[in-house]
Backbone bond lengths (Angstrom), bond angles and torsions (degrees), N, CA, C in turn:
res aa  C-N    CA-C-N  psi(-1)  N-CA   C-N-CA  omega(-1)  CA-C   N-CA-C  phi
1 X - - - 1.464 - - 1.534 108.12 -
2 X 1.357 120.92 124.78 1.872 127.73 -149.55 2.373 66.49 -105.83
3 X 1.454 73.52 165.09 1.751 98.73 167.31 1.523 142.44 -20.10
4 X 1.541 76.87 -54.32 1.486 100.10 -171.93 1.644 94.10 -111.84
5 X 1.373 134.26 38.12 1.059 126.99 140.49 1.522 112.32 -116.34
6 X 1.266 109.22 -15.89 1.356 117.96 174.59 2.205 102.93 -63.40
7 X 1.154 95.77 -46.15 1.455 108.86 172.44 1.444 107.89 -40.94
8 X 0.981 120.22 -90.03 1.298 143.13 157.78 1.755 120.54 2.32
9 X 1.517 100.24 -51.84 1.380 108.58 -175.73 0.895 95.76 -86.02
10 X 1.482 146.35 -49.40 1.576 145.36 -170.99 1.622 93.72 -50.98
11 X 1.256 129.64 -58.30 1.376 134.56 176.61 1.842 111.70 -40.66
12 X 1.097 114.31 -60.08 1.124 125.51 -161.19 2.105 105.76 -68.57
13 X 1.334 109.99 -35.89 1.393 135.67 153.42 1.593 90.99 -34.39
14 X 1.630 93.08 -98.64 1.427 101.56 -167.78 1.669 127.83 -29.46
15 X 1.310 89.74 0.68 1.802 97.03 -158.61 2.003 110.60 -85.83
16 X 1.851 79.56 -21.83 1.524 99.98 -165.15 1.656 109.86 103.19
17 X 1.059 148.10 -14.23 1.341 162.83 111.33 1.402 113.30 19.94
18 X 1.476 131.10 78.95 1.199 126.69 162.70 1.570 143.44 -80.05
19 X 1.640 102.35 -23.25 1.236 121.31 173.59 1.137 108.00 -99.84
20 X 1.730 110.92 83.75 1.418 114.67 175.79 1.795 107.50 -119.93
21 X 1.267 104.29 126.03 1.424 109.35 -177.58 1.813 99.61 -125.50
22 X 1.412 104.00 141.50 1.326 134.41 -175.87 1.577 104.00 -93.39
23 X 1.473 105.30 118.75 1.704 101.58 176.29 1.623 113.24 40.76
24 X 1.001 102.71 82.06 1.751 122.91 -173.73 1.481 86.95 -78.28
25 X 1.108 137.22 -66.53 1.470 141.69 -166.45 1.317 131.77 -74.12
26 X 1.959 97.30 -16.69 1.540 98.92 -156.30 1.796 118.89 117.29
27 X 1.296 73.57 -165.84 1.885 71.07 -170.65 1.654 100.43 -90.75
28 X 1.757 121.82 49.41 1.226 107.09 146.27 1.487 108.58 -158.04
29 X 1.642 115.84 169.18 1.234 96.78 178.96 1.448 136.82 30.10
30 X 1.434 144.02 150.93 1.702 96.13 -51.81 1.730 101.44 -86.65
31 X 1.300 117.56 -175.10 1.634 129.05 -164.29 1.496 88.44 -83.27
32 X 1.404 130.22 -57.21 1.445 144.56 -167.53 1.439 112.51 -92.36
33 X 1.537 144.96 157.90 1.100 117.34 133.21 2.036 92.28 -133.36
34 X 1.318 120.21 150.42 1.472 114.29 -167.55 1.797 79.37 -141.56
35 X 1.575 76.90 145.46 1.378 101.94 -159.43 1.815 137.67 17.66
36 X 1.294 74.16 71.30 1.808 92.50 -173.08 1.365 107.89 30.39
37 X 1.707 130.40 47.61 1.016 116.69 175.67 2.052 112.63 -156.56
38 X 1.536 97.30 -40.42 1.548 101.81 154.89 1.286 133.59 -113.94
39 X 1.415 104.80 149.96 1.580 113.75 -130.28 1.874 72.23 -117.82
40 X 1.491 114.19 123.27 1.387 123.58 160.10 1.419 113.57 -110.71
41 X 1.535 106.71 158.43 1.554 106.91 -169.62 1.837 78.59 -139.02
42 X 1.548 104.94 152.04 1.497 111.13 173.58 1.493 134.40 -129.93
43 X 1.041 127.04 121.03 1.550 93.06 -170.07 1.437 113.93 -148.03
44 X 0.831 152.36 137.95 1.786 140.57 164.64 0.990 130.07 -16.78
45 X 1.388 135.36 122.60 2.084 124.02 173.63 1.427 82.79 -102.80
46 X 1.404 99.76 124.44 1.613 110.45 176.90 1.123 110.27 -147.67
47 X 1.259 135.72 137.79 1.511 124.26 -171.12 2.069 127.45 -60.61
48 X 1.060 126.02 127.98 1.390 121.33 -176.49 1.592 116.73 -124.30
49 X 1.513 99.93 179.58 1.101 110.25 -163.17 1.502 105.60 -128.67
50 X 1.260 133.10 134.02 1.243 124.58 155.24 1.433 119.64 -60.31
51 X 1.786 96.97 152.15 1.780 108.57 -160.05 1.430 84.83 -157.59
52 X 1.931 108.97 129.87 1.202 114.21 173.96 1.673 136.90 -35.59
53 X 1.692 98.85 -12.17 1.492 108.12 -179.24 1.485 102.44 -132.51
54 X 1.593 117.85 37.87 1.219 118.99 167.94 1.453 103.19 131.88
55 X 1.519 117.81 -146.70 1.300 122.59 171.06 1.293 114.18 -125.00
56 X 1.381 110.48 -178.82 1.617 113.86 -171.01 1.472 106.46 -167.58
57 X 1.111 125.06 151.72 1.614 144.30 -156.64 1.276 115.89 -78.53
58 X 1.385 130.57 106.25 1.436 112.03 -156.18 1.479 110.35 -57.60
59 X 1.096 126.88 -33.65 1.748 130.46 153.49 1.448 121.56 -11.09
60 X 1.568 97.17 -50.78 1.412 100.56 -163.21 1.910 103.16 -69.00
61 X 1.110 116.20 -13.88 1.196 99.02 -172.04 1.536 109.53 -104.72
62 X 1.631 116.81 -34.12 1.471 137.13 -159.14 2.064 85.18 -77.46
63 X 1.091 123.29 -39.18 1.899 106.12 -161.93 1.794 86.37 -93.82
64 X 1.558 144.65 -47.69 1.250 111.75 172.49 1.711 116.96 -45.65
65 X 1.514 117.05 -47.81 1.631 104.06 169.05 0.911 153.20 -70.88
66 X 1.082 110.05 -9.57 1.910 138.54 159.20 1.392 106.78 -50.01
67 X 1.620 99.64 -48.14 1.824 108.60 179.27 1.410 130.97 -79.01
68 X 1.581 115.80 -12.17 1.309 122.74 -179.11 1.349 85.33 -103.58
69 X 1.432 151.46 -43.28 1.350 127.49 176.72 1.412 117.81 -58.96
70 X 1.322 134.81 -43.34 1.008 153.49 120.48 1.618 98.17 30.51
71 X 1.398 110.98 -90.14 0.921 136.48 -170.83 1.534 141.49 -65.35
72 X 1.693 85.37 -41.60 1.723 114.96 153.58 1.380 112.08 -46.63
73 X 1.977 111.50 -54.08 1.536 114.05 172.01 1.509 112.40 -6.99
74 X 1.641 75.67 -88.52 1.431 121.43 -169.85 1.848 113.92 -25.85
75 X 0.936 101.66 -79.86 1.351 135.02 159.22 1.756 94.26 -5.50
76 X 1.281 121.83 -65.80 1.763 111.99 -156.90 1.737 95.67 -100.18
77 X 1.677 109.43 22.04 1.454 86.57 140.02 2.098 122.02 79.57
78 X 1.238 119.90 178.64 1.523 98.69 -169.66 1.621 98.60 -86.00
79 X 1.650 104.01 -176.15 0.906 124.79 -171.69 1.657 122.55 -96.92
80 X 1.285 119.98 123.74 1.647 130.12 -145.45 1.223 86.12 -79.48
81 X 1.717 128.90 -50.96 1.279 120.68 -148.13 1.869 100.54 -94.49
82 X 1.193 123.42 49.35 1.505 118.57 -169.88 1.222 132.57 42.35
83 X 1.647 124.35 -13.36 1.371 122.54 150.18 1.824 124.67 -101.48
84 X 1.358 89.03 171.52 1.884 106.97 -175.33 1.507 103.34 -113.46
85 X 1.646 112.08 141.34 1.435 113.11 175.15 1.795 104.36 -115.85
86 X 0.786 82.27 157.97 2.028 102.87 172.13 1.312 103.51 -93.54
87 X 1.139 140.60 131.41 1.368 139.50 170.32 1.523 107.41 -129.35
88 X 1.584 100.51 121.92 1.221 118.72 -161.84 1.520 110.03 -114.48
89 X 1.646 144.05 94.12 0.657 106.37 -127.19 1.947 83.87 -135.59
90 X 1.592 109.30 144.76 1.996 109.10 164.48 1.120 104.62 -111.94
91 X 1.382 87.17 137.50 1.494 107.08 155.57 1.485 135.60 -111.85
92 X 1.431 119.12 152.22 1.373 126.42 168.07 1.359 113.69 -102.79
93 X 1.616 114.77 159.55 1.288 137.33 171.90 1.459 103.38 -104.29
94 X 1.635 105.03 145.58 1.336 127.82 -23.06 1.347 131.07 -48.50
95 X 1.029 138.34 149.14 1.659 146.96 164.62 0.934 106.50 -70.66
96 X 1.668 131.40 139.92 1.462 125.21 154.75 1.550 116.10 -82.98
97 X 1.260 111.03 166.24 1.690 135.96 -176.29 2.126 94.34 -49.51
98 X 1.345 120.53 131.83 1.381 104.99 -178.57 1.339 115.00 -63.94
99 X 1.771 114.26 -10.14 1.459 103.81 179.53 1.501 114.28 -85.43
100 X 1.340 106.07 -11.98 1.623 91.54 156.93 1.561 125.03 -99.12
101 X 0.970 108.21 -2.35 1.414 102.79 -178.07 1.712 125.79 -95.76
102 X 1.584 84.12 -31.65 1.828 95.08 163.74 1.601 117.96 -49.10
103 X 1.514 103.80 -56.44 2.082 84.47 177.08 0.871 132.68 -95.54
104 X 1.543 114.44 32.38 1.130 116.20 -172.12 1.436 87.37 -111.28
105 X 1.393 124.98 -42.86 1.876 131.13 168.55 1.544 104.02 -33.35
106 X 1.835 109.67 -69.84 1.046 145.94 -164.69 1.653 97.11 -41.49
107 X 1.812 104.52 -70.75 1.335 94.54 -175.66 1.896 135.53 -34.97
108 X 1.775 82.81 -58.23 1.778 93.52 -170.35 1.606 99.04 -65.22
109 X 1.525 142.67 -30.94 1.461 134.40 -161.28 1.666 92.55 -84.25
110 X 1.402 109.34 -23.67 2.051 89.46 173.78 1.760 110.25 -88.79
111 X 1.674 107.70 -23.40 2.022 84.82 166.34 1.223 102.66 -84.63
112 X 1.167 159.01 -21.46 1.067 126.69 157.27 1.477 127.11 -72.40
113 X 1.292 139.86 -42.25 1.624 130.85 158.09 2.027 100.67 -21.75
114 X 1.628 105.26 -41.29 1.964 94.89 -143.19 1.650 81.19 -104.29
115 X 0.979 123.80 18.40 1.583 119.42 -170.39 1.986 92.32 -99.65
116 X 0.896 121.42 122.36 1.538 126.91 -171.13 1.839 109.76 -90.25
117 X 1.361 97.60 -8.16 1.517 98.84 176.94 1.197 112.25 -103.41
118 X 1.152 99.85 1.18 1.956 96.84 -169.81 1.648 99.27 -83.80
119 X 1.952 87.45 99.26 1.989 90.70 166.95 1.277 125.98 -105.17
120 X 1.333 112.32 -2.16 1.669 119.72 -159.04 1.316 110.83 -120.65
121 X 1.321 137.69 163.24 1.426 131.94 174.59 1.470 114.90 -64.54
122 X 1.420 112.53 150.88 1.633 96.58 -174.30 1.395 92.06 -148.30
123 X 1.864 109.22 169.09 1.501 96.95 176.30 1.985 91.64 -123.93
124 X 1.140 103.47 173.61 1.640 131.47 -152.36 1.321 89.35 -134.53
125 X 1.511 130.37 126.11 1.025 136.27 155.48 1.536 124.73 -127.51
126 X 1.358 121.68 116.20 1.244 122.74 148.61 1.622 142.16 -79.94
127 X 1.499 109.78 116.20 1.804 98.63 -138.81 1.377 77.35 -69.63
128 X 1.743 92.62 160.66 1.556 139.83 -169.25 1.001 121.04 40.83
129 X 1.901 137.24 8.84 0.933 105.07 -168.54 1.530 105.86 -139.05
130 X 1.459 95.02 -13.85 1.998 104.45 -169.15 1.568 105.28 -154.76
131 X 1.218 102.64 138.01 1.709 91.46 164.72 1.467 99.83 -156.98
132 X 1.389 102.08 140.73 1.745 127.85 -150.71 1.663 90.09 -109.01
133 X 1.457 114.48 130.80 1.487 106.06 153.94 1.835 109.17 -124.61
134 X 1.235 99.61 146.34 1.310 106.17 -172.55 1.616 119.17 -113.89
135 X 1.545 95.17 116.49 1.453 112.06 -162.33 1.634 112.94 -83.64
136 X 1.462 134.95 127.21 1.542 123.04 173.22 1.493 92.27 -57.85
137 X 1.427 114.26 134.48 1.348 141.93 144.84 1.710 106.45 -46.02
138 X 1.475 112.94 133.31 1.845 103.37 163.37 1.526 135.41 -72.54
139 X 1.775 82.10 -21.34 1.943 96.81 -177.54 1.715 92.10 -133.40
140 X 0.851 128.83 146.72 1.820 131.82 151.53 1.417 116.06 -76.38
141 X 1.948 86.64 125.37 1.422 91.29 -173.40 1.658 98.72 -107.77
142 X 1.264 111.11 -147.91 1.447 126.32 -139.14 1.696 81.33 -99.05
143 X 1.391 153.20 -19.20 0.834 123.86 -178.08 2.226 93.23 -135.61
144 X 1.052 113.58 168.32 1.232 125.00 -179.53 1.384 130.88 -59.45
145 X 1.674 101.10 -24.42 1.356 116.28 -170.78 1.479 94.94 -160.91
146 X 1.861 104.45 129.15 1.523 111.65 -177.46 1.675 97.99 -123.64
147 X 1.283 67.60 148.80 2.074 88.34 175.96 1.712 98.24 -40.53
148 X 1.098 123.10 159.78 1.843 131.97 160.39 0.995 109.70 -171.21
149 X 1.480 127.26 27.74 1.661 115.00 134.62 1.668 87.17 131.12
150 X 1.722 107.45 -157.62 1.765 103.55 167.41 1.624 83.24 172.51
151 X 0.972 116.17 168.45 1.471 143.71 -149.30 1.962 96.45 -138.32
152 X 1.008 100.31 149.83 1.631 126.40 165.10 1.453 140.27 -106.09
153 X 1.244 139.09 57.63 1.377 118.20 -153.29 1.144 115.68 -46.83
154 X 1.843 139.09 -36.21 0.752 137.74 -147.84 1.652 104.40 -96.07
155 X 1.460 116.68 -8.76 1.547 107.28 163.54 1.333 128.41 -81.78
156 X 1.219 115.56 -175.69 1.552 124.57 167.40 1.718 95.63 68.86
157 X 1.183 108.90 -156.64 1.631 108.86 -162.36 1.778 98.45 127.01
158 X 1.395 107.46 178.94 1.106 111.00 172.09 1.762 99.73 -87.26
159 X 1.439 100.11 139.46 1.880 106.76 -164.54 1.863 90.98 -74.51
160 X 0.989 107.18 -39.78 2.217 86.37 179.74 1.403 97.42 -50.71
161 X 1.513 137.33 -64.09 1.291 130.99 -163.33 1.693 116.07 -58.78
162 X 1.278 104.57 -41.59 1.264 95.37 173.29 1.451 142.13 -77.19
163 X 1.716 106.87 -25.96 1.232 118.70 154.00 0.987 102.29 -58.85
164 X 1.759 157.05 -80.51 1.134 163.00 174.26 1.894 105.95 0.17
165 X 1.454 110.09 -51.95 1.130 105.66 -144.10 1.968 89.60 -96.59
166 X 1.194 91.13 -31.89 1.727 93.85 -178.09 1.553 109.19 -65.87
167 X 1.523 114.60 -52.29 1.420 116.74 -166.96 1.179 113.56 -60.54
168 X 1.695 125.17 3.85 1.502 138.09 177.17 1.594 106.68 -92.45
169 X 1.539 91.15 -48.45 1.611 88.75 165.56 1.530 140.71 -73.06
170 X 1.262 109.96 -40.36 1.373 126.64 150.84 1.129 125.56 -36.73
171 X 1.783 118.42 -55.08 1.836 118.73 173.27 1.224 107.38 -62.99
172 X 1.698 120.86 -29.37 1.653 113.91 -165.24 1.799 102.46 -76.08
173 X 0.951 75.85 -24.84 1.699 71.00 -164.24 1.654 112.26 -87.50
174 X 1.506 137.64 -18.56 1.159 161.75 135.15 1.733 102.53 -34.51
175 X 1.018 119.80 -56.60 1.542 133.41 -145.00 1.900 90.59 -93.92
176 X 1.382 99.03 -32.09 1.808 89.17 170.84 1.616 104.06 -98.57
177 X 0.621 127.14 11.42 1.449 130.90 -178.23 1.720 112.04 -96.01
178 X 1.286 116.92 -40.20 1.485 120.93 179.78 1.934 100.42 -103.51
179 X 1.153 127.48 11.31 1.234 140.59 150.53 1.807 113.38 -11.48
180 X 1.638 102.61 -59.39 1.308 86.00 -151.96 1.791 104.65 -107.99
181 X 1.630 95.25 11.13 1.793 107.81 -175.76 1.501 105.94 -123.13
182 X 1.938 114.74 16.11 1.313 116.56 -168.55 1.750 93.81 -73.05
183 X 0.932 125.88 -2.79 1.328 119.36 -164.04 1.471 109.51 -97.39
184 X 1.158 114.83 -20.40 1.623 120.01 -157.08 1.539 87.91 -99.10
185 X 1.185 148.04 -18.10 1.550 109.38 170.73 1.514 94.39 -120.16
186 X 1.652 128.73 170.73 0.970 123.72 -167.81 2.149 113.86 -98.74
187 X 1.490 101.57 -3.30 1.745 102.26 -179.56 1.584 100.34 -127.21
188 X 0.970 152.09 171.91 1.267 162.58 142.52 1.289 114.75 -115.50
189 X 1.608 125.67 161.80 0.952 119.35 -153.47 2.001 90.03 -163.67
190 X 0.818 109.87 135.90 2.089 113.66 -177.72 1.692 94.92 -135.31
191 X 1.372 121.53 110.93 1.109 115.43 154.77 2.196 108.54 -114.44
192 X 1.138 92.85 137.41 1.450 118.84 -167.12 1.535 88.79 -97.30
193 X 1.120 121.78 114.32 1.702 127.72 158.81 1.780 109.82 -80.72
194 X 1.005 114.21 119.07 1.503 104.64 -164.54 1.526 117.64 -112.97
195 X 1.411 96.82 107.39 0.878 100.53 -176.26 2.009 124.58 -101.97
196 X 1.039 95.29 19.67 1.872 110.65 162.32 1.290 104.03 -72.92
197 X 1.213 110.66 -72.34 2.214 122.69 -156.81 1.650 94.76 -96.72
198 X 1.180 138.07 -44.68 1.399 144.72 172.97 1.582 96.14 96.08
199 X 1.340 108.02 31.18 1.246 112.54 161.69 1.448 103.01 116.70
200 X 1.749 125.23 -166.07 1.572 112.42 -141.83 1.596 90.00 -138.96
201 X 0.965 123.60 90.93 1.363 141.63 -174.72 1.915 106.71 -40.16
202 X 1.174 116.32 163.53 1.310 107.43 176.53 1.783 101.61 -87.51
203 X 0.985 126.51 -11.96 1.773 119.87 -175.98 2.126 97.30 -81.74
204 X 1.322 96.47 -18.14 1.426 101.53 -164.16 1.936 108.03 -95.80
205 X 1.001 113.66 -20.65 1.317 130.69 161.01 0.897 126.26 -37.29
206 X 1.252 132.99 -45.11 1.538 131.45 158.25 1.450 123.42 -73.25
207 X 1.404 124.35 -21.02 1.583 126.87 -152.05 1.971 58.03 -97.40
208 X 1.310 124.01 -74.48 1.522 112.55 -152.13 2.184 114.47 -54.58
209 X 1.043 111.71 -2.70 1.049 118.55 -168.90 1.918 93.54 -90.64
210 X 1.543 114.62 -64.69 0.950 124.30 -169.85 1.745 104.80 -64.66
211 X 1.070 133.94 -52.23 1.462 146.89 -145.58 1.562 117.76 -97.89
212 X 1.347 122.28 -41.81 0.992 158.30 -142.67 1.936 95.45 -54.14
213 X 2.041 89.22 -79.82 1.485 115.12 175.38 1.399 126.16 61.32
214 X 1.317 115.09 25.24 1.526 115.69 176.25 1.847 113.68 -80.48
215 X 1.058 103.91 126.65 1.659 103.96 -175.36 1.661 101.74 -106.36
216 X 0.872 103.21 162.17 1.760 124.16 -150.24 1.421 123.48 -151.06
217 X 1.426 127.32 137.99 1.414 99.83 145.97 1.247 125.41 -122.30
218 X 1.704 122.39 54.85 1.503 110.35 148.41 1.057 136.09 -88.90
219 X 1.405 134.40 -162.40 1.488 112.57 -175.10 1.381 108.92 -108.39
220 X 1.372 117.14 -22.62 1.542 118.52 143.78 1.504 126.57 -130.03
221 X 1.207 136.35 131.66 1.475 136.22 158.82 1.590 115.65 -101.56
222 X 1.479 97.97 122.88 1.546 95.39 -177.54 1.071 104.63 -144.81
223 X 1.683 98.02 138.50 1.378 106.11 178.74 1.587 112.11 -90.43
224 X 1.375 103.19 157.26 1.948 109.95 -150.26 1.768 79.93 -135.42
225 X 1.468 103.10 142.75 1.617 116.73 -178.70 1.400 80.06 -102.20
226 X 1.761 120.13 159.71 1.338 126.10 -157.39 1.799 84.35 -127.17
227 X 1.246 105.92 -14.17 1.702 110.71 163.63 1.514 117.66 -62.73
228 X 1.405 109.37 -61.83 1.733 122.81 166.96 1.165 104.70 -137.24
229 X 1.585 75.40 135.55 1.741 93.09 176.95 1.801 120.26 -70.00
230 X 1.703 89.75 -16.63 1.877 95.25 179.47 1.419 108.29 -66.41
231 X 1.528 113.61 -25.06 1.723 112.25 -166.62 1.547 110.15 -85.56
232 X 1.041 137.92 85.76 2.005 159.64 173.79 1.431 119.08 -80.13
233 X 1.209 121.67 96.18 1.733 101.62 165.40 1.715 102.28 -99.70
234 X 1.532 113.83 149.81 1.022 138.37 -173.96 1.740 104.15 -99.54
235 X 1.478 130.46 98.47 1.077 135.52 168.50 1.609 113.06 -54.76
């Protein structure tokens, strides 16, 4: 049971819900089934991206690259000119393949490491897709260039729009997924653990009630705060 099914069950508890069984079937369809009769499915609202064969989590791409830069750091070793930089670095979508993007990183972070004048912070750009700024370190550490975080253009947003735009993607893709077992229990049930807004504030309750407008066909979709499981909005 991943996170946000752990969520989920605390929810389903809270509900008064005693006949709760975990993977009734197995490893498919549905995640829940409560009282041998509704069939829940669970999944993350997390922000995504379109991908020629669907979509994908902007996560999925930003924490594998965090780790090969990461690593790239590492890789060129201490610093010639007696100081250390922080490299802080945004990116844009699309991403390139890491085998092109590594020497092209690689290149500009070794003339500047071997460049003896470089005293000031500077920024590094790779057109369209990344751009690195490089922070003086206060003390020199053990390697030339340290991790300091990185930015996303393509996250954040205003959270109505982005919940808005995900929870379309999220139901579609949920809603073809229990396709061919919609028949075998008689209610369904989609709870979205949300992890954009961390759930639906009471000032926000009305703008999401009035504005919202996602049409569906389960018999409930609800969004679940991954903070408390007591806090639920009902789409």
């Amino acid at each position: 049971m991943d996170d946000s099914e752990k969520v989920a069950n605390d929810y389903l508890e809270f509900l008064g819900f005693e006949s709760i069984a975990y993977e009734p079937d197995g490893n498919m369809p549905p995640d829940f089934l409560v009282n041998g009769r509704i069939a829940i499915e669970v999944r993350r609202l997390n922000q995504n991206e379109r991908t020629a064969s669907g979509f994908r989590g902007l996560e999925e791409i930003a924490i594998p690259l965090q780790m090969k830069i990461g690593r790239l750091l590492a890789s060129l070793g201490p610093p010639k000119s007696g100081s250390s930089w922080f490299v802080h670095y945004t990116v844009r979508r699309p991403v390139p393949e890491w085998d092109v993007l590594r020497p092209a990183i690689r290149q500009r972070l070794i003339a500047f490491r071997d460049n003896r004048s470089a005293d000031r912070s500077t920024a590094i750009t790779i057109p369209d897709c990344i751009e690195i700024e490089l922070i003086r370190a206060s003390k020199t550490h053990a390697t030339c260039f340290v991790p300091g975080g990185y930015s996303d253009d393509d996250s954040g947003g205003w959270v109505f729009q982005e919940t808005q735009k995900n929870l379309r993607l999220c139901i579609d893709e949920k809603t073809l997924k229990i396709a061919h077992v919609r028949d075998k229990y008689p209610e369904w049930w989609l709870i979205l653990v949300d992890r954009i807004g961390y759930g639906v504030d009471d000032c926000d309750r009305q703008m999401f009630h009035k504005h919202l407008g996602i049409k569906h066909s389960w018999d409930k979709v609800i969004l679940l705060s991954p903070l408390d499981h007591r806090s639920a909005f009902e789409i």
